[in-house]
DOLUMZA-145054 format. One line per 5 residues: number of its first residue (from 1); for each residue x, y negated, z of C-alpha. Coordinates in steps of 0.2 Angstrom, whole numbers, always signed. Layout:
% DOLUMZA-145054
NUM = X:Y:Z; ... .
END
This chain:
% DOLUMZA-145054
1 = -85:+57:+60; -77:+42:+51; -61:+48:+50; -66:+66:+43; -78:+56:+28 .
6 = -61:+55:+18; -58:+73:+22; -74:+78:+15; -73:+67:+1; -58:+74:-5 .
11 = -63:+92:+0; -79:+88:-11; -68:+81:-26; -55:+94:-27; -70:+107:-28 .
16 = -78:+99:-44; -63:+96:-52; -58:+115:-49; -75:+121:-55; -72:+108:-71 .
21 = -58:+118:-75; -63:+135:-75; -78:+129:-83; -63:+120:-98; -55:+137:-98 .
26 = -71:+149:-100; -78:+138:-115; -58:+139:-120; -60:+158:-120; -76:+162:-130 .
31 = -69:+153:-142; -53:+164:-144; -66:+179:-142; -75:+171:-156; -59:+168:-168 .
36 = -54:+185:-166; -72:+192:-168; -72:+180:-185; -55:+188:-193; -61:+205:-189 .
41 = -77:+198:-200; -75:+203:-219; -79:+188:-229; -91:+197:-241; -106:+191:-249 .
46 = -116:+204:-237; -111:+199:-220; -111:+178:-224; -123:+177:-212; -112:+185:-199 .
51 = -100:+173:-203; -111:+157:-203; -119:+165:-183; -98:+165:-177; -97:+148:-184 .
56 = -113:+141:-176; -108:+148:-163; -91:+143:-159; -98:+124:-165; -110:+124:-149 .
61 = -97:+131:-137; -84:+118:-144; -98:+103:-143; -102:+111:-122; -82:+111:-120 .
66 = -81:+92:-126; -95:+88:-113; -83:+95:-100; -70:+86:-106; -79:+71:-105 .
71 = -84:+74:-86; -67:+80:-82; -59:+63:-88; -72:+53:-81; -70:+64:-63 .
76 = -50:+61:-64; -55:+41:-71; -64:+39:-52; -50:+48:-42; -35:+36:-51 .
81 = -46:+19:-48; -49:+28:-29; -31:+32:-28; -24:+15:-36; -36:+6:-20 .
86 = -29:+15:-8; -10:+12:-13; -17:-7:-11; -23:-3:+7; -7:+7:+12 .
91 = +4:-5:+4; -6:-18:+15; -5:-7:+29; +12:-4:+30; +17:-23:+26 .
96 = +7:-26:+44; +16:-11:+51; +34:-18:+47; +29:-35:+53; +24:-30:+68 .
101 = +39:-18:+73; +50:-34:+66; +43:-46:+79; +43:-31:+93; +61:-29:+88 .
106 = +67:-47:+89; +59:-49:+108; +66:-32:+113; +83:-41:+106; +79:-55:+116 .
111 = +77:-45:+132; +90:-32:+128; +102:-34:+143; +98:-21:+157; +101:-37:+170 .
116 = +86:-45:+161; +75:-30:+164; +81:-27:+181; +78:-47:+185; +59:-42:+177 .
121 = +58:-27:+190; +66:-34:+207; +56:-51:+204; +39:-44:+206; +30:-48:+222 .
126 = +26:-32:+229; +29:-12:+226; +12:-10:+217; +18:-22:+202; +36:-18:+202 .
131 = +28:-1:+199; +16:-9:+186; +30:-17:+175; +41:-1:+177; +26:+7:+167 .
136 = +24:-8:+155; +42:-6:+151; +41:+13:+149; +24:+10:+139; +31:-3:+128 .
141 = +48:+8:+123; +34:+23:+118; +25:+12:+108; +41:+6:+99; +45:+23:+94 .
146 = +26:+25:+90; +25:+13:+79; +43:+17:+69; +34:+35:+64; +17:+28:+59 .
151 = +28:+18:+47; +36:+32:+41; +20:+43:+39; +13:+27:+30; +29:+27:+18 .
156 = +25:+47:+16; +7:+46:+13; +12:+31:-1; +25:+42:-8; +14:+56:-11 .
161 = -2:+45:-16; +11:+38:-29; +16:+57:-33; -3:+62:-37; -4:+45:-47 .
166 = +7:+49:-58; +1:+70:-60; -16:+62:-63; -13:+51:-76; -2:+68:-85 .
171 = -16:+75:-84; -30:+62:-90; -16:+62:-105; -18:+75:-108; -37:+78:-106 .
176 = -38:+66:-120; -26:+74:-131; -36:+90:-130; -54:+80:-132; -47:+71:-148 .
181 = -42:+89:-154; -57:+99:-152; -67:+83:-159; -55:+85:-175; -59:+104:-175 .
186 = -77:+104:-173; -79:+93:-190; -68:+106:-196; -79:+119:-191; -96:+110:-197 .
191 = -87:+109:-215; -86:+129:-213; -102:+130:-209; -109:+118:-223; -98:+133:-235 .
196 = -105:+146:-229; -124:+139:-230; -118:+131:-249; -111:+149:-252; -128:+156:-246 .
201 = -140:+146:-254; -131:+149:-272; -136:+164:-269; -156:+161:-262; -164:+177:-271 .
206 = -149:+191:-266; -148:+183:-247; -169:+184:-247; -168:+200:-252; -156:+206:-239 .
211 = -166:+198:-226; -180:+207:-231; -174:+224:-232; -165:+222:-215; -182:+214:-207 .
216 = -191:+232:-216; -175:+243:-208; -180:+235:-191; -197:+237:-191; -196:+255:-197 .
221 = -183:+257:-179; -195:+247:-169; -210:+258:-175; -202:+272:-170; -195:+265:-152 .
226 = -214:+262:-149; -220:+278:-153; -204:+284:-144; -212:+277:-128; -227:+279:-130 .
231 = -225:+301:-132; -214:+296:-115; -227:+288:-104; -238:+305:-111; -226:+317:-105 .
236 = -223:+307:-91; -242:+305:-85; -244:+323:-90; -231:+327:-77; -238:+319:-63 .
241 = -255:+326:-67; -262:+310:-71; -271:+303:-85; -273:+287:-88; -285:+280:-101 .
246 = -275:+279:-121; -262:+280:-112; -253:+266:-112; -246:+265:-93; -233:+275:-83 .
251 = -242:+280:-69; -234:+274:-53; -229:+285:-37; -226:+275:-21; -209:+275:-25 .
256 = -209:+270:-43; -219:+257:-39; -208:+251:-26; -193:+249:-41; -203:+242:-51 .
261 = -208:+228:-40; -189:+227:-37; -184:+225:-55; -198:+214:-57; -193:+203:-42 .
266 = -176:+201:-51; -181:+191:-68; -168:+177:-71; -155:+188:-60; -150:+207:-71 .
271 = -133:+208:-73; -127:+208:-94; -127:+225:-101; -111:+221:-111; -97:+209:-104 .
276 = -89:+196:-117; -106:+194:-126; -116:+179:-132; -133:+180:-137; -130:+180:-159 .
281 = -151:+182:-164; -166:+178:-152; -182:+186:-144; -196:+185:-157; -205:+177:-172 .
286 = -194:+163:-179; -186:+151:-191; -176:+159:-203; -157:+150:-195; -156:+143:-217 .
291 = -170:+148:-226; -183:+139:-217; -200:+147:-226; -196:+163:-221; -201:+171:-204 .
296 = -188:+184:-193; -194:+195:-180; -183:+202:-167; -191:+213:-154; -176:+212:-143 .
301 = -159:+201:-142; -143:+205:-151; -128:+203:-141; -112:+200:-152; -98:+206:-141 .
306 = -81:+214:-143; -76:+230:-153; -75:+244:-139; -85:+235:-128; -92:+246:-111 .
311 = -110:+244:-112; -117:+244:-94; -137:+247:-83; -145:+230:-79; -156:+239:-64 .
316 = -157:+256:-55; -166:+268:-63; -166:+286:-72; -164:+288:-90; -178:+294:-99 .
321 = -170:+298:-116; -158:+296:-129; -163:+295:-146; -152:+294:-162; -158:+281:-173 .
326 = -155:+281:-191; -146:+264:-196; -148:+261:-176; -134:+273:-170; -140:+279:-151 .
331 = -153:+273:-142; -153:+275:-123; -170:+271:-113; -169:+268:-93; -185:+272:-85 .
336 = -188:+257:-69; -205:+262:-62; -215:+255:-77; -200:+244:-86; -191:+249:-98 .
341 = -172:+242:-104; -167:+247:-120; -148:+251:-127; -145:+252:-144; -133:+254:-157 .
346 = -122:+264:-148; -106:+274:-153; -102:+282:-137; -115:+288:-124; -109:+293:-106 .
351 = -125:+300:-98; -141:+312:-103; -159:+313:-101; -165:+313:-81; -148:+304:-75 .
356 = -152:+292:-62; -139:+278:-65; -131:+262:-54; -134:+243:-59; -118:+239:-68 .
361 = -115:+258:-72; -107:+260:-87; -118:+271:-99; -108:+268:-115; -98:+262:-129 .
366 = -107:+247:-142; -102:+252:-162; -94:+242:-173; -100:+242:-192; -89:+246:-209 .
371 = -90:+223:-210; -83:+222:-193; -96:+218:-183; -101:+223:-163; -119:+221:-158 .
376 = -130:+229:-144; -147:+227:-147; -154:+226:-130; -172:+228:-127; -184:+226:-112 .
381 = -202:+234:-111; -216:+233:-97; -224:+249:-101; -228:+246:-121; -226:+227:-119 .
386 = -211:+219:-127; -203:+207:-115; -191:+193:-119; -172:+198:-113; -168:+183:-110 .
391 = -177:+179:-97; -172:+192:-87; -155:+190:-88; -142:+177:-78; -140:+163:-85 .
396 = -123:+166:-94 .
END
């Protein structure tokens, strides 16, 4: 077990390096995704705030890429120090190595006539120790040679210890390169930001004004998902033959039940209905992101994605309906026992009403706005209960 610690040491090292990476190039990614998502984004007075989301954005993912980069350096700082001690040991190592096969070469020099070995043999005083230094001499020539390829496997290992030495330190370079970069280019991005809010705040009373006629477009659309859902438990209760009191509950067969337990059972763990995506405006009541005073609602999470981008089910299920929305494109419910997940703003739908669908089925196509902007608005209900999104999904 003490000769495999080293094993496992390095096994465990290479592993967190390789996660740093692909952690280093996902962050690397969303930022590309939201550069392109930023020149596709018309610099007009009526989607600043658009703007100034992509830039807030990108600032936080280029402030969790410099942590990685930190702990990257820092892991590559350990295995250079490890590394540097064990050239120190192998030199010391082999120095030994070589010392000893000197002194075991000069004896074998001194004994090297066959007469002298034969003298060693035919002196001994019975069969039993002639047979004993036979094997001593046998033993002693294998060691020889034993000892000649541990020096050269030494000299390997401290050739290839050198070799990494050297990649490592590329690497750290180049680590810090990129970490002195992205710290140049997040100040740049904050001045952008500062713009953007500057631009904003010039103009207070168009911006409020907007704010409040989006918040009134939403609240008309939310109205009308909740009476959407409540007609649906109705009709659904009236099909089962049950009636529950106001009606405000599915009612649940054995069955429905049993997915619904299931869906429940899976908080923290659905899937992302739309790949590519960050989360661009939060579950509920909340700080205007500028203007401070003034109060948002969001009954549901906006996904900022890709134009074109597949939207797909978070759970099993059976779609209950799809509903064109005015100024909210369609609108596909997925029925879960008594939850609810809720797609909107959609541009292409590729299912209908009574559809039972797969998790991670692709169900359609998010729209992109005349400005150039992709959102799915992604709801979650337990019967007329708004849930956080959230904190159903995986952690992304």
């Amino acid at each position: 077990m003490f000769f495999l610690l080293p094993v496992f040491n390095a096994s465990a090292q290479n592993t967190l390096q390789k996660r740093l990476e692909n952690k280093r190039k996902a962050l690397q990614k969303e930022i590309l995704q939201i550069n392109r998502q930023l020149l596709k984004t018309k610099h007009t007075e009526s989607d600043a705030m658009a703007e100034y989301r992509q830039i807030k954005r990108k600032i936080y993912i280029r402030q969790k890429l410099i942590n990685n980069l930190k702990l990257e350096i820092n892991h590559i700082n350990r295995q250079i120090n490890q590394n540097e001690q064990k050239t120190v040991e192998l030199n010391m190592e082999l120095n030994r190595l070589k010392a000893d096969y000197a002194k075991m070469i000069k004896k074998a020099y001194n004994t090297r006539s066959q007469q002298d070995k034969l003298f060693f043999l035919f002196s001994s005083e019975s069969f039993q120790q002639a047979f004993k230094r036979a094997q001593y001499l046998k033993q002693y020539g294998k060691y020889r040679k034993e000892q000649a390829t541990e020096i050269e496997q030494k000299k390997k290992q401290l050739a290839d210890l050198k070799n990494k030495l050297l990649r490592d330190k590329t690497v750290k370079e180049k680590l810090f390169s990129d970490y002195r970069k992205e710290t140049e280019q997040i100040k740049q991005e904050q001045n952008k930001q500062l713009a953007v809010v500057n631009k904003i705040k010039r103009k207070k009373t168009y911006y409020l004004n907007q704010i409040k006629a989006k918040q009134r477009e939403q609240a008309k659309i939310d109205r009308m998902i909740d009476d959407l859902i409540k007609k649906a438990i109705v009709k659904s209760n009236r099909k089962a033959k049950k009636s529950q009191r106001h009606n405000s509950k599915f009612f649940l067969t054995p069955k429905a039940k049993k997915l619904a337990d299931k869906f429940s059972a899976n908080k923290g763990a659905l899937p992302w209905p739309v790949k590519k995506a960050y989360i661009s405006r939060k579950f509920g009541k909340q700080r205007h992101e500028i203007f401070k005073n003034v109060k948002v609602v969001n009954t549901g999470i906006y996904l900022a994605t890709e134009p074109g981008s597949k939207v797909y089910a978070v759970f099993e299920g059976k779609v209950l309906q799809i509903q064109l929305i005015p100024g909210g494109n369609n609108t596909i419910f997925l029925k879960h026992g008594n939850y609810l997940s809720i797609y909107g703003n959609l541009k292409e739908v590729y299912v209908k009403p009574g559809d039972r669908v797969k998790t991670k089925q692709v169900i359609g196509k998010v729209a992109t706005n005349a400005l150039g902007k992709t959102e799915l608005k992604f709801r979650i209900y337990k019967n007329t209960t708004k849930l956080n999104p959230e904190l159903w999904l995986k952690r992304h």
